[in-house]
N, C-alpha and C positions, 0 to 999 in steps of 0.2 A: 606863304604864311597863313596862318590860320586866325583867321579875324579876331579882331583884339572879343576875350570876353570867353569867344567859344572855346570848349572842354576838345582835348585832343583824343581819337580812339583806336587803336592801331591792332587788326587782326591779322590774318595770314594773307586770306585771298581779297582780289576782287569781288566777285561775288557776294560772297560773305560782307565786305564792307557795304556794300548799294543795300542788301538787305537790312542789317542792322542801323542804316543809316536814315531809313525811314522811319526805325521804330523811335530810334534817341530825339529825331526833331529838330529845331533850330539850335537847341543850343550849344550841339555837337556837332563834330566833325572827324567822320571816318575815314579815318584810312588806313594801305592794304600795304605792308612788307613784302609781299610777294614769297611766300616761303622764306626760308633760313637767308641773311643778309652776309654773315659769315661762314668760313667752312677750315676743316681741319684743312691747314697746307702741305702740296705734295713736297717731298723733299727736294723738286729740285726749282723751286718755288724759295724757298729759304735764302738771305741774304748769304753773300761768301762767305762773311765772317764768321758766321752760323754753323754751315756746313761743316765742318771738321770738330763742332762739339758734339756733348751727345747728344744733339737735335737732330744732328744729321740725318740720319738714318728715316726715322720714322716721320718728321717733323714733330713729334712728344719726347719731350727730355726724359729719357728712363732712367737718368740718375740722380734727378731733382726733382722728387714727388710727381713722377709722372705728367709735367707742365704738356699741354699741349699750345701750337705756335700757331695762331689763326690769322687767315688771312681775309679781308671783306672781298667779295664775289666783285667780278665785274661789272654784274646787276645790283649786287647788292651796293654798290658806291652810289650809284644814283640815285636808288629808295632810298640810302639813309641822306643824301645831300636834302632831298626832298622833304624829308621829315622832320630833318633839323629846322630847317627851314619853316614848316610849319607849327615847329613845336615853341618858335621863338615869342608867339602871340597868347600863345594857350594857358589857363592860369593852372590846369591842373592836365596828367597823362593818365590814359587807363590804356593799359597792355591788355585784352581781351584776345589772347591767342586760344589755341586746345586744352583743355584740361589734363591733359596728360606729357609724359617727357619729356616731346618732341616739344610742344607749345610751350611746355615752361622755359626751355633750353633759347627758344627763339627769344620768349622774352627777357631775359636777361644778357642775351645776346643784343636786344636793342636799349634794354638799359645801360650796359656798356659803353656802346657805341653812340648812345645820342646824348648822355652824361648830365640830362634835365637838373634846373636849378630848380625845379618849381616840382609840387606834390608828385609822384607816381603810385598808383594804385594798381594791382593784381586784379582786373576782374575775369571772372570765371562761369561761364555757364555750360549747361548741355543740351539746348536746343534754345535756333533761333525764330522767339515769339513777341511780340509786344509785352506781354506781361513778364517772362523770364529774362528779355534784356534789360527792362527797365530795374527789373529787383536787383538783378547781377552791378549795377551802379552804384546802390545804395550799401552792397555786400559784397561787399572788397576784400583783398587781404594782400601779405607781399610775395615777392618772391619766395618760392620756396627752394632754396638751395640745396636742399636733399636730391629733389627731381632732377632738379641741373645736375646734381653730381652725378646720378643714375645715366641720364644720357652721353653723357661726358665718358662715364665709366664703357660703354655699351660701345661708342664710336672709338674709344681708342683701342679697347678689344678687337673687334673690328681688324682698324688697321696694323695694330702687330699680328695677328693671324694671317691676312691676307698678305703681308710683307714677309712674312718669316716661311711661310707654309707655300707658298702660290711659285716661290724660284724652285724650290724643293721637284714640284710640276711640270717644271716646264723644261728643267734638266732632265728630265728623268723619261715622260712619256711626251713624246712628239704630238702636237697639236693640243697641247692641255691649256687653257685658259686662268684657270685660277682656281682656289679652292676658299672656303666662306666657312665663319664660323658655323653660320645655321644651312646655308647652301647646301655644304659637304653632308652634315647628316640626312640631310634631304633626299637627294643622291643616293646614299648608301640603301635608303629605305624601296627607291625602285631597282638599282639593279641587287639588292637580295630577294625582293620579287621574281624580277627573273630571272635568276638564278635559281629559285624554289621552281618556277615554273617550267625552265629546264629542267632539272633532276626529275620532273615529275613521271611518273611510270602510270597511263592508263589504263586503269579494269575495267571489264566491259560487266556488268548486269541486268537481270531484265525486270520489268514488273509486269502485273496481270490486272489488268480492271473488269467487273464485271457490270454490266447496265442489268440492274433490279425492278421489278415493277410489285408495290403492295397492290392488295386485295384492292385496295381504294382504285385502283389505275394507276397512281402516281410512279412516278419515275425518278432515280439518282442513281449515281456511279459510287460502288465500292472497291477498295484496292485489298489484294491479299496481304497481312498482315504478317501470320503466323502459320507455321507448317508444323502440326506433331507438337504444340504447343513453344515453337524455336523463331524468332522474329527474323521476318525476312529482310534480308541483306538489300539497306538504300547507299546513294553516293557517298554519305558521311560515315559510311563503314570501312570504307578501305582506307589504308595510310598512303602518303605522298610518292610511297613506292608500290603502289597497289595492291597492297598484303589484306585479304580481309581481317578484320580482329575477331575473337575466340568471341562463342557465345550466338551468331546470329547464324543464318543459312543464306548460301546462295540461290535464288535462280537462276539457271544457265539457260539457254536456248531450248536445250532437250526436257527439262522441267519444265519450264514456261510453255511447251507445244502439248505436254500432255495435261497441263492444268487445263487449259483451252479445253483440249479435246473430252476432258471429263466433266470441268462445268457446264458448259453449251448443250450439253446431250441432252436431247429430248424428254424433258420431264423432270429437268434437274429444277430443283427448289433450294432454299436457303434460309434459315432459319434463323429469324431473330434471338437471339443469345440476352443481350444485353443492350438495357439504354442507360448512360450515362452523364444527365444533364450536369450542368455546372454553371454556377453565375459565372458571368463575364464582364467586368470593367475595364474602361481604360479611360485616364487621365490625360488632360490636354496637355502639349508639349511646353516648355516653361517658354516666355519670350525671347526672341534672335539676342545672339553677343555676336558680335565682329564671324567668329569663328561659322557658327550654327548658319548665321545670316549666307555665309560664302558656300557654306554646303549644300543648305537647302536650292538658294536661286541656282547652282552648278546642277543641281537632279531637275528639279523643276523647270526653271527656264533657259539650261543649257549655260549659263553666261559664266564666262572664266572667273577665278576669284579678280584678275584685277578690272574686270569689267563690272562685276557685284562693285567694287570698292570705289570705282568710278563714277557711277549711276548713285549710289548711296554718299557720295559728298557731295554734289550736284542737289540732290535732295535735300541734305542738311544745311548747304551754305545756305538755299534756297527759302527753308523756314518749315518743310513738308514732315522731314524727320529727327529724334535726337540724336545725338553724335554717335554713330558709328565704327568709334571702336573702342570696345569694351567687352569686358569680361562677365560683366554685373548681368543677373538673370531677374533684377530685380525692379519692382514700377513702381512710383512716386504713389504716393493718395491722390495724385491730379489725376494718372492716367490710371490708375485701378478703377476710379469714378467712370472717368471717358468710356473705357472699353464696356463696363458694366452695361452703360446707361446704353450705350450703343447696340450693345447686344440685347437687352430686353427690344428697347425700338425692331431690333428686328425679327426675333424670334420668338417676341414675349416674354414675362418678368420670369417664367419657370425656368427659362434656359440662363439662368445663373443661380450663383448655390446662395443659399443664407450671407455664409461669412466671405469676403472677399480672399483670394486666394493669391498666398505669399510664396515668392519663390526664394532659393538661396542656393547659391552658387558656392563651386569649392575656391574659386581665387581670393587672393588677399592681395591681387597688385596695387601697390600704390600709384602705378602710372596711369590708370585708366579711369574712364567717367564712370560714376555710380549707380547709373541705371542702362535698364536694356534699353536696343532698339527698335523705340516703336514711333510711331504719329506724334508728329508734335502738336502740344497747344494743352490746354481744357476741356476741348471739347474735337474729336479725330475727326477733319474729312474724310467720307467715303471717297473712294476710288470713281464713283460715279460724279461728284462734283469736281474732279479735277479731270477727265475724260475732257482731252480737247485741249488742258490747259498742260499736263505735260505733255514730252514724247514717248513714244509708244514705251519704249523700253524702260523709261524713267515712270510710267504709267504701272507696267509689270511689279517694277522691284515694290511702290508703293504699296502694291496692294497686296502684296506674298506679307511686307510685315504689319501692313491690315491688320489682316485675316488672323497672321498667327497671335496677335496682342489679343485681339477681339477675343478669340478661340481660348488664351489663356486665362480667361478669366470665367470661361460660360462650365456647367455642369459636366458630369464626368459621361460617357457613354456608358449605357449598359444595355445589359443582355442576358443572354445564355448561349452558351456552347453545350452542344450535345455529339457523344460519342458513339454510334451504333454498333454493336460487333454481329456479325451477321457469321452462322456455321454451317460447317456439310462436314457431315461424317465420312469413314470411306473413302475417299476420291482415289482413283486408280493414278496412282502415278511413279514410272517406270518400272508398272509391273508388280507396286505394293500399294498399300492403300492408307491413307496420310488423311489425317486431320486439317482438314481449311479452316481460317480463320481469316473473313474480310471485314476492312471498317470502314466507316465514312464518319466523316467529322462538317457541321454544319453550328455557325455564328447566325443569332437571330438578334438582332438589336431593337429591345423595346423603348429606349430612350437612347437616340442618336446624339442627343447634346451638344459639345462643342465638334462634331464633325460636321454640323450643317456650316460651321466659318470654315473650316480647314483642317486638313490629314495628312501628318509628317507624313515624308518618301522617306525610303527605305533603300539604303544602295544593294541589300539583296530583296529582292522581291520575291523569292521564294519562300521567303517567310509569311508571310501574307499569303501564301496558299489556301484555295479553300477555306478561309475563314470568314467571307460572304456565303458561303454556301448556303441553301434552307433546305431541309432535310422533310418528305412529309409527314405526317402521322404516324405512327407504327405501334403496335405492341410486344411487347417479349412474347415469345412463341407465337408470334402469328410467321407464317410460310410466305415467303417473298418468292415469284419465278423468274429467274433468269432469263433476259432477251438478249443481250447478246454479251460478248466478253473476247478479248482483245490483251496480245500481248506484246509488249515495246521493251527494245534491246537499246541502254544505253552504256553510252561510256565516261566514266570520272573525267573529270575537266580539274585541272590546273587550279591554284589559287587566280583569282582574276587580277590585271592590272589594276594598278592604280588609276585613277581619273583624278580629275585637280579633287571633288568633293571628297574622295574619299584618302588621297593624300594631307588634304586638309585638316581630317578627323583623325587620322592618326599622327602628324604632327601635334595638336592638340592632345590627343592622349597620353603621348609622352614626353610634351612639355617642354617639346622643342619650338624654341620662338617665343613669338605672340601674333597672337591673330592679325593685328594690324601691318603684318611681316611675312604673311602669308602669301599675298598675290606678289608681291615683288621677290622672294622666294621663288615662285615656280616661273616667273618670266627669266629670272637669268640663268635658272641651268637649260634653259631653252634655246636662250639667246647665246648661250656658250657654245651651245653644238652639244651638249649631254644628252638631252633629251629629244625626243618629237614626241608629235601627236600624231597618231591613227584614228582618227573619229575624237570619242572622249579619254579612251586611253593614252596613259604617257608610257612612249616605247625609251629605254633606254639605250643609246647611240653605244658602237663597239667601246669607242673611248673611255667611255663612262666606266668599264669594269678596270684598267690598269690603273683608274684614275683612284677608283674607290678600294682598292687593293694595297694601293702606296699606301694613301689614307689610315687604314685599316693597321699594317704592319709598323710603321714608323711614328706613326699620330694616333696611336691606337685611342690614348684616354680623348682627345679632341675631337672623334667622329663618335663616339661613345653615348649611347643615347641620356643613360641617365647621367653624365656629368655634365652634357649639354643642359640637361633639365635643372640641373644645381647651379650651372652659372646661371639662368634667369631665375631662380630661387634669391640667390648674391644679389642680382643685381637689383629684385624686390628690398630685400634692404636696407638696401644703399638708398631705396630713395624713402624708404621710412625711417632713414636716419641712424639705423641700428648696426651700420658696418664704414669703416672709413673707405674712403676712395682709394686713396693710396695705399692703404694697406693690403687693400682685396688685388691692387694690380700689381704690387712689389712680389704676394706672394705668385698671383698666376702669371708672371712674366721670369721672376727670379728663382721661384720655386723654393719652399725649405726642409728642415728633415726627413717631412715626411712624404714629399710633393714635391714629383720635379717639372723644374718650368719649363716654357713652352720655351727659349732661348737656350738650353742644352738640348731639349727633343731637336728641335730641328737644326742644329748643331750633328746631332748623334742621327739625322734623317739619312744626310748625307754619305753617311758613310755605308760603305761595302753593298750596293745597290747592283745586280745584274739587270740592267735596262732592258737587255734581249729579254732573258726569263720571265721579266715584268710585264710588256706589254707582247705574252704568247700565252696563249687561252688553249690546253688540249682538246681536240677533238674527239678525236680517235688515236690509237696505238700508235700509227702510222701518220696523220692529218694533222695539223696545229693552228689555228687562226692569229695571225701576227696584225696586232695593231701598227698600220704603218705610217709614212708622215704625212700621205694624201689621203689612202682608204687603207681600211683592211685588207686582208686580204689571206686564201690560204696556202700552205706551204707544206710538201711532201716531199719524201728521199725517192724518186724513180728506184724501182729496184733492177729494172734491164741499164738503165743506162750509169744510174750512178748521181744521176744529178738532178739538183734542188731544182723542182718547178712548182712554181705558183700560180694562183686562178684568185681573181680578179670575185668580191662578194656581189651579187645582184644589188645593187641600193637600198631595195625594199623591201630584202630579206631581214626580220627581225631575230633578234640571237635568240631567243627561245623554236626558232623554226630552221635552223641551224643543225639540226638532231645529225648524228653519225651518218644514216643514209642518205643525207641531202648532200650532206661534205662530200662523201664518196661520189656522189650522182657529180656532183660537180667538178671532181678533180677527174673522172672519169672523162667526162663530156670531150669531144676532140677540140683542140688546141684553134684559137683562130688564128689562120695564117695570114701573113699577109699576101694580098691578090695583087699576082704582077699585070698590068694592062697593056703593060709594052714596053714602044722604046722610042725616047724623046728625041725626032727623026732631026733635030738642030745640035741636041749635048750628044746625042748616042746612048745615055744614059736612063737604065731601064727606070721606070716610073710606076708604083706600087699604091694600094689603095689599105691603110690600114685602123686601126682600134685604138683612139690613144683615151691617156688621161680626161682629157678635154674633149672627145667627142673621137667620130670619123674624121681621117684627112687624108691627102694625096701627098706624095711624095718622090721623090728622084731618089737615086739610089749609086752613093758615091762607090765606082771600082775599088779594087784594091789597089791596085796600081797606081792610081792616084793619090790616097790615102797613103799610101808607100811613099810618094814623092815631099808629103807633105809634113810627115810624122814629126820633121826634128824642127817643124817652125810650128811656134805657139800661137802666134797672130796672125797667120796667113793660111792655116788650114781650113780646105775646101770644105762647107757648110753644105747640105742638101737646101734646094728650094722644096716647101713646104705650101701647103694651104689647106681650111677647114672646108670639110665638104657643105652648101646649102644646105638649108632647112628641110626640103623640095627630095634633097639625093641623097641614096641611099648605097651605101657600100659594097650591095651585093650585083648591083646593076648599073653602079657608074662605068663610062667607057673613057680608052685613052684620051679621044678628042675634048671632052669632058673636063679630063684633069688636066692635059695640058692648057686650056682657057684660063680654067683656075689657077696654075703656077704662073700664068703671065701675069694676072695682078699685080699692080694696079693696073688698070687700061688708058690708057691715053683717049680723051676723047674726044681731044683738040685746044688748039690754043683761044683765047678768049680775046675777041675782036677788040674791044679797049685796053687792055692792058699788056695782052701778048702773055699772060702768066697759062700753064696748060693746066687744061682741066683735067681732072683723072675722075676713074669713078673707080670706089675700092669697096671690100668688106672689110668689115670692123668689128671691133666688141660689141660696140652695141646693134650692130645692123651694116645695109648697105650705103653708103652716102656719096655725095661728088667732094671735090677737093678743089680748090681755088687758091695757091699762096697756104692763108690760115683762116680764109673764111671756107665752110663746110653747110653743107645740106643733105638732109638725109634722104633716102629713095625709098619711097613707097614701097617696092620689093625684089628681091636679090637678081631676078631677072634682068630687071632693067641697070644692072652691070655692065650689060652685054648689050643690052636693044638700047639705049638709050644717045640721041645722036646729040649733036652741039643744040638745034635749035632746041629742044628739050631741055637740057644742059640750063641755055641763057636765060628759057622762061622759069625755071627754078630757083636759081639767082636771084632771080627779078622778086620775088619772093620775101617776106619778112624771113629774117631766119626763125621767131619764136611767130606760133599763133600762126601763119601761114601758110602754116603743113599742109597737102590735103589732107582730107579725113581718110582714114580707112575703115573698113565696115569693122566690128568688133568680132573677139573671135568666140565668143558666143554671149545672147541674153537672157540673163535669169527675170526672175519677176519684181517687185518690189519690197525693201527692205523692209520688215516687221519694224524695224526699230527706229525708224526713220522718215519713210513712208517717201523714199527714192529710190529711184531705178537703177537694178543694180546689173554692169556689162563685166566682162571680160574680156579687156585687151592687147593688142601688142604694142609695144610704146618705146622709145630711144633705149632702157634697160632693161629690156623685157617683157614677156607678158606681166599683167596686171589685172588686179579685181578692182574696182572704182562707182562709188554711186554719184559721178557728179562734184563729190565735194571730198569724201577723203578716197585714198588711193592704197594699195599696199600691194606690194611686188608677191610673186609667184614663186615659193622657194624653188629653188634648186632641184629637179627631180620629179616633179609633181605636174603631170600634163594639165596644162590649162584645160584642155575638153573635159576633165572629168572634174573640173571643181562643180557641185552642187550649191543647189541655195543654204542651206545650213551651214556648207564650210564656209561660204561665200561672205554671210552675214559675221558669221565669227570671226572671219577675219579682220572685215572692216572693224567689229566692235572692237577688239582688242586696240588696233589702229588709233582707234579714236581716246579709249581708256590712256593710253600711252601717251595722250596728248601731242602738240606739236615739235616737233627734234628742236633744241636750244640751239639760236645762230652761233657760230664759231666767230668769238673775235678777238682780234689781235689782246695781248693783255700789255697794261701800260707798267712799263719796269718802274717808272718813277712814285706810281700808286705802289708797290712791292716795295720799294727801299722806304717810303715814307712810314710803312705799318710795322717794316724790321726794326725801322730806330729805336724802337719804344725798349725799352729797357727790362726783361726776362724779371720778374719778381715770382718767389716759390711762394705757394701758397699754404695760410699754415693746416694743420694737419684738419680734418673736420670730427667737430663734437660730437657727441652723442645727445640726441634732444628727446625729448615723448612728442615736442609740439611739431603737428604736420608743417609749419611755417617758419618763414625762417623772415626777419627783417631783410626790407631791399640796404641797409645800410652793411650788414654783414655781407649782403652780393657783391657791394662794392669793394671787397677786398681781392676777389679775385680780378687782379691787375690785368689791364687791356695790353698792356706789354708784352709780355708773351702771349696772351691770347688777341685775336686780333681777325676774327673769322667764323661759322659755323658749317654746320649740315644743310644739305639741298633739299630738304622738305621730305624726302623719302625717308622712314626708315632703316630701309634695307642700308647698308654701306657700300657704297662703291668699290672702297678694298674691299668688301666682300666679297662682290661680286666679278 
């Protein structure tokens, strides 16, 4: 209970509470919901008598105003037990959750559930500071029931998509996980990447550069521009099928050798044509939004978006920065002062302009905070005062939105850009003689301005070509002499994968999501098996094209970029009050004349589906790649024999490198057979070494004759003994004696002097270990199967089983974590190899040799690890908590008004009955039916 007197303050986190709870003082008392206390319930969660109405289904009655049926969290019963508890002393409550959706939806979730007789107050702020908590007290307001409807609307989309769409998946294409409302366009956006990047057809062109020296001495490099007055043909000339377009010239090889051999020639000169100065400005970048924020630190300092999103709540619960995620490009009069005065202090009063500079943004969400994110307070710590006081990585992201706040506000850069066009009459080439035309282009900045804080990256960097460059003195018609000149053949490159930054900015561009929806977006088609990463690139998995194909033909409007972008259009609305809730989901669930619902699409999905044809990608005429239900894999008609064989994809082959010749090379390759080694001199039964699913292994090899004896009993047919080959052995040089040791597994390695129970020592899933009864220890290494005698045996035993282990040496060390400032190893461990500094740990996927992780993948791992936080303990749920929250009586909610006022009275909250609701969302965004 909360001491008679003191005010009650209830925000999301931890964190966030210790923080705030220093600035409010004695006469407050914070505390932390821990995320959402409620959540939408799964349907088999719902009392019996439930299930066979229309709850059943979704747990949302879709025939009574869309009711959704909540249940409180496991965790969540003991936060609110706790809060009741403290809220029974308190003369007044402030709900201080996020300014947006999510936060409003929890608060009224705990105004539900804690049902205060006493004042409650809406307080709201976006960064936590002494001054901004304490105003946020004084300037309250209530619930807003709009926001609530918004989220409410968003999570039950959500789960009828994920419900309706996701069985459609998993009927259809073998190993599909589920399909999302925002996921699935996600999806679609990398593998039509790779699919563009298949189809792609390279041209190969060349360029010429010539090294000039003026009269002066000076020296720069010009490129040939123009032949015969016809612009020479660069990479963004050809099409995706490598057709050059009308209008430019190629250089081929054989042009390109004789330009060489005509420029260079002894006495060749070049003549100044043209100078073509020009001012050059550029404008500071406007301040980080959620979105910008995850792109830039993703170029800049590598970090996934849910590691940006991670590192940047840690900062905000903390007091460092304002709330993080937002749309708004825009800064308070507090922080326009801040960065100004900042900026003068460091650069002096001229590196800001006169008027302070305003930005404005295209969003109009009502779910987000109102300002970018920059440094919190009145006055912005440098990055050099908090040196020491965050961690390295939490140090980083600080000073990236520094710089760019600072930067947004200081003077514009300027300059000039100058174009030189440099000419040679004449030049002999293939035998006629052709007009040259070289230029060089050079950026001189006389006022560097806001680049002395900071310089957006740029996901191509080619664009920033040459725009440092300094060109020296020159005059028109003065004679430049050529020293040397050089010709390079290249070839068109593919559109480039995406990377989280740059799938981020295209999300954003077309309006699929919200920024704050972004990092948990790219972690579950990850986490589903659609995607991998190669470095920064995201590769899409074979899966992912049957997956996004279904999608495409059956759900065509539902993966659809801009209708995606119209339901968060809708659902902006909804929370400015200007569309009803139920109406927006009667029509996108029911669908009406003109709009059919998403319950007849996936109704009409089902039907007339060829599963083969769906999950088979052609290769070639002949070749077809079949998505299968372990791997892919490819399949060809033998034309000598008549019969289907298949080969088996290399793992780390990605489908844009897949081309027709690779398929052939591969289906061509000879067949691996399997290696006979003998003949097992106890069964008689020949013993083979072969290739499976799961690795190399040894094998017996049942006659026919026996199989024959066997065929008409279903329980008694003879099994071959089996076993996986060591770590250590290799299939090409294993011997019989070898594989017979391994079919004898387990080994006996004696009975155990107290108990009489025998010891065995086996291979396992997870490794080598001994066997006792059900007590187990694991072995140091797969050798000691064999060498390992009883007295070994009993001192292992003797052993704690946890913490007792010997050590083993690690299977390689990297250096120490930037982000962290711990040492970071590579191990083997009970489920594999592992990456670990000590404190957090993450497994070694599938595929991926430990020896070759680096320090960069090394760190990225862990960081994401760490972003993801701790895995939620599994525990029993209590059915008696479950019938108590079902008794409550279903009440329809009535229809929602249309208002101008952003607020809504907490007495109008109160109508949405706890009866059927009875639960919310788990603090993420993202939905879980979505994902």
């Amino acid at each position: 209970m909360v001491p008679e007197g003191k005010k009650l303050v209830i925000v999301e986190s931890p964190a966030k509470a210790k923080t705030i709870g220093k600035y409010l003082g004695d006469d407050y008392e914070v505390m932390a919901s821990v995320g959402h206390v409620r959540d939408l319930a799964q349907p088999k969660e719902l009392p019996a008598e439930l299930k066979k109405t229309s709850l059943g289904r979704f747990a949302v009655d879709v025939d009574n105003g869309f009711e959704p049926y909540y249940v409180t969290t496991e965790r969540g019963r003991k936060t609110v037990s706790e809060l009741k508890k403290a809220a029974k002393g308190a003369p007044e409550i402030y709900l201080a959750t996020d300014e947006d959706r999510e936060g409003e939806a929890i608060a009224w979730h705990l105004l539900e559930l804690l049902k205060p007789k006493v004042p409650v107050k809406r307080m709201v702020f976006h960064e936590i500071t002494a001054d901004s908590i304490r105003s946020a007290t004084s300037d309250t307001r209530d619930v807003d029931i709009a926001l609530v409807d918004a989220q409410e609307t968003r999570r039950i989309v959500d789960r009828l998509y994920g419900f309706e769409v996701s069985p459609v998946l998993w009927r259809r294409v073998s190993g599909a996980k589920s399909a999302g409302r925002v996921q699935s366009p996600a999806l679609r956006l990398i593998v039509d990447r790779e699919l563009e990047r298949r189809a792609f057809v390279p041209a190969v062109y060349s360029d010429v550069k010539a090294t000039v020296e003026t009269t002066g001495g000076e020296s720069f490099v010009a490129s040939v521009a123009r032949l015969d007055g016809t612009r020479v043909a660069t990479g963004r000339d050809f099409s995706s099928e490598g057709e050059l377009k009308d209008g430019v010239r190629l250089i081929d090889p054989g042009v390109a050798t004789a330009l060489v051999d005509s420029l260079e020639a002894p006495g060749s000169t070049l003549e100044v044509a043209a100078i073509d100065p020009k001012p050059y400005t550029r404008r500071p970048a406007a301040p980080f939004t959620t979105s910008t924020l995850q792109q830039e630190a993703g170029r800049k300092l590598r970090f996934s978006a849910q590691q940006t999103m991670s590192v940047a709540q840690g900062l905000y619960e903390n007091g460092y920065i304002t709330y993080m995620r937002t749309d708004s490009v825009s800064l308070s009069q507090q922080a326009i002062s801040a960065a100004r005065t900042q900026a003068k202090q460091m650069f002096g009063a001229s590196s800001v302009p006169d008027s302070p500079r305003l930005y404005k943004g295209k969003s109009q969400n009502a779910q987000e905070a109102h300002e970018a994110v920059r440094p919190a307070g009145e006055a912005f710590k440098s990055p050099d005062d908090l040196s020491g006081v965050l961690r390295p990585d939490e140090l980083k992201l600080y000073e990236l939105i520094w710089r760019r706040t600072v930067a947004s506000q200081m003077v514009d850069a300027k300059g000039q850009t100058v174009t030189v066009t440099l000419g040679a009459a004449d030049v002999e080439v293939e035998g006629s003689p052709v007009t040259v035309e070289l230029t060089a282009s050079g950026t001189v900045l006389f006022e560097r301005g806001f680049l002395q804080a900071y310089e957006e990256s740029n996901d191509d960097d080619k664009d920033d070509e040459g725009k440092s460059a300094v060109l020296p003195q020159m005059e028109q018609g003065e004679l430049l002499g050529v020293t040397d000149v050089s010709a390079k053949a290249h070839e068109t490159q593919p559109p480039a994968r995406f990377t989280e930054a740059s799938l981020v900015k295209a999300l954003e561009e077309r309006g699929i999501g919200r920024p704050s929806t972004y990092a948990s977006i790219i972690s579950t088609i990850i986490d589903r098996g659609y995607v991998s990463r190669r470095g920064s690139a995201m590769i899409p998995q074979w899966i992912a094209f049957p997956v996004t194909r279904l999608l495409q033909e059956r759900f065509s409007e539902l993966v659809d970029y801009q209708f995606t972008a119209e339901l968060e259009e809708d659902l902006d609305r909804i929370a400015r009050g200007e569309y009803s809730r139920q109406e927006w989901l009667k029509r996108f669930y029911f669908g009406d004349d003109d709009h059919r619902g998403l319950k007849d699409v996936a109704l009409l999905a089902t039907e007339e589906i060829d599963t083969r044809e769906l999950n088979t990608i052609a290769i070639t005429d002949t070749i077809s790649l079949r998505v299968g239900k372990y791997s892919p894999f490819l399949e060809t008609l033998d034309a000598d024999t008549g019969e289907v064989r298949r080969v088996n994809l290399p793992p780390e082959l990605a489908p844009d490198e897949l081309t027709p010749q690779k398929a052939q090379e591969l289906i061509d390759a000879p067949p691996v057979e399997d290696r006979v080694l003998g003949v097992d001199p106890e069964s008689q039964r020949e013993v083979v070494a072969k290739n499976g699913r799961f690795g190399p292994y040894v094998s017996e090899v049942i006659p026919e004759d026996e199989e024959a004896a066997t065929s008409g009993k279903k329980k008694t047919a003879v099994k071959p003994k089996t076993a996986s080959l060591f770590q250590a052995m290799e299939i090409e040089t294993i011997d019989l004696d070898t594989a017979l040791k391994l079919l004898s597994l387990p080994r006996e390695v004696g009975p155990d002097p107290e108990s009489g129970e025998m010891i065995t020592a086996q291979n396992g899933r997870y490794g080598p270990y001994l066997k006792k009864g059900t007590d187990t220890r694991s072995l140091d290494s797969e050798d000691l199967i064999f060498d390992i005698d009883m007295e070994g045996a009993l001192a292992r035993f003797a052993e704690p089983k946890y913490g007792g282990r010997r050590q083993t040496p690690p299977l390689k060390t990297l250096e120490v974590d930037s982000n962290t400032g711990k040492a970071i190893t590579v191990k083997n461990g009970r489920f594999g190899p592992y990456v670990t500094d000590g404190e957090t740990n993450v497994t070694v996927p599938r595929g991926i040799d430990p020896a070759a992780i680096d320090q960069e993948t090394a760190e990225r791992m862990l960081a994401e690890k760490r972003a993801k936080g701790p895995a939620p303990k599994r525990t029993a749920k209590k059915p008696a908590a479950k019938k108590t929250a079902a008794k409550k009586t279903p009440v329809k909610k009535p229809a929602a008004t249309k208002t101008t006022s952003p607020t809504t009275t907490v007495k109008k909250a109160a109508t949405k009955k706890a009866g059927v609701k009875t639960g919310a969302k788990s603090g993420n965004p993202s939905s879980k039916d979505e994902g």
